[in-house]
N, C-alpha and C positions, 0 to 999 in steps of 0.2 A: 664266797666259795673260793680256795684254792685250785687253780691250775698248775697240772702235777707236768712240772719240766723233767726231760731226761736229764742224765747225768753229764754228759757231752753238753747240754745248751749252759749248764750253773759254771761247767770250766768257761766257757767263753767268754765269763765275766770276770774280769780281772778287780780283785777286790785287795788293796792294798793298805797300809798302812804309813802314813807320813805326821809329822809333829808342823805345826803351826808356826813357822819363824816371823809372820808379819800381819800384823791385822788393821782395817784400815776402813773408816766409816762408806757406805755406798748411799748415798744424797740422791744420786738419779734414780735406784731402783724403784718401781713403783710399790713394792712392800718393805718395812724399814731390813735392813741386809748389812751386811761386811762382805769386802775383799778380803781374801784370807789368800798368801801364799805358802802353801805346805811342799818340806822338804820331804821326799820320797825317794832320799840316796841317789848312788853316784850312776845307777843303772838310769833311771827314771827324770831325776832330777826335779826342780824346784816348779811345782805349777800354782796355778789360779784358780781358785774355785769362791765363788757367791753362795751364800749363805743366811737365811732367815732365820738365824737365834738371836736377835739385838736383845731379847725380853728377859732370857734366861743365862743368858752370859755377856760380861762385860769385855772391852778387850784384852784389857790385863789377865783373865782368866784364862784366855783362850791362848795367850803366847806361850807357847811349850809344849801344849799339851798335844797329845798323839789322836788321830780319826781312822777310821779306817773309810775310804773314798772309791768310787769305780775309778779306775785309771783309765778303762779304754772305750768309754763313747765318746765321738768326737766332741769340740769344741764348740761351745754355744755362746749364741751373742748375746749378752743381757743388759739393756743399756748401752752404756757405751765401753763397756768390758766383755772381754770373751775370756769365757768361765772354762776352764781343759778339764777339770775332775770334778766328779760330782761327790761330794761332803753328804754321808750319809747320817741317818737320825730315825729317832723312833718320835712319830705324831702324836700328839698328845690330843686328847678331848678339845680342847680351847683352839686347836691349830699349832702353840708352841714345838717347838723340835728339841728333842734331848739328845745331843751325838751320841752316836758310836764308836766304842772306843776300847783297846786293849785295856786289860785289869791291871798289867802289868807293860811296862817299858819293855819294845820289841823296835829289831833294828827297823831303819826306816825304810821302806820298799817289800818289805816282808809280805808274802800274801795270805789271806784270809784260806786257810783248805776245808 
């Protein structure tokens, strides 16, 4: 069942858009994962985020390519890395994660309205 948020709680979520400049295997996670740093412009800047698609994307796949991420719940500790955005995705049946992702090239920081 859906819970119906107002319109003021869905702004409070800052949903942004950044490209993947480094990707980087996570050995300690306890599910197989990558360190991903995504550029999110010169407003925002360069953060961290862990990510559970090892299955469905290689890392060569993933350098370039643009997510759209929450920017602003705080920083969580995973491992021995603290993760600043959360890398969003659609769940699949199995568990794997498909990102989310512009259809088209948009600048980096851009927000999801």
């Amino acid at each position: 069942m859906n819970k119906i948020i107002s319109w003021e709680d869905f702004e409070k979520v800052e949903l942004r858009v950044g490209t993947i400049v480094e990707v980087n295997d996570f050995p300690k996670a306890r599910k197989p994962a990558y360190k991903l740093l995504i550029d999110f412009g010169l407003e925002i800047g360069v953060k961290r985020s862990s990510a559970q698609i090892t299955k469905l994307y290689t890392k060569e796949k993933l350098l370039g390519k643009q997510v759209i991420c929450v920017t602003n719940f705080p920083p969580r500790q995973i491992a021995d890395f603290m993760s600043e955005v959360l890398t969003t995705g659609f769940i699949l049946e199995d568990g794997e994660v498909v990102l989310s992702e512009p259809q088209q090239k948009v600048p980096n920081g851009s927000k999801l309205a």
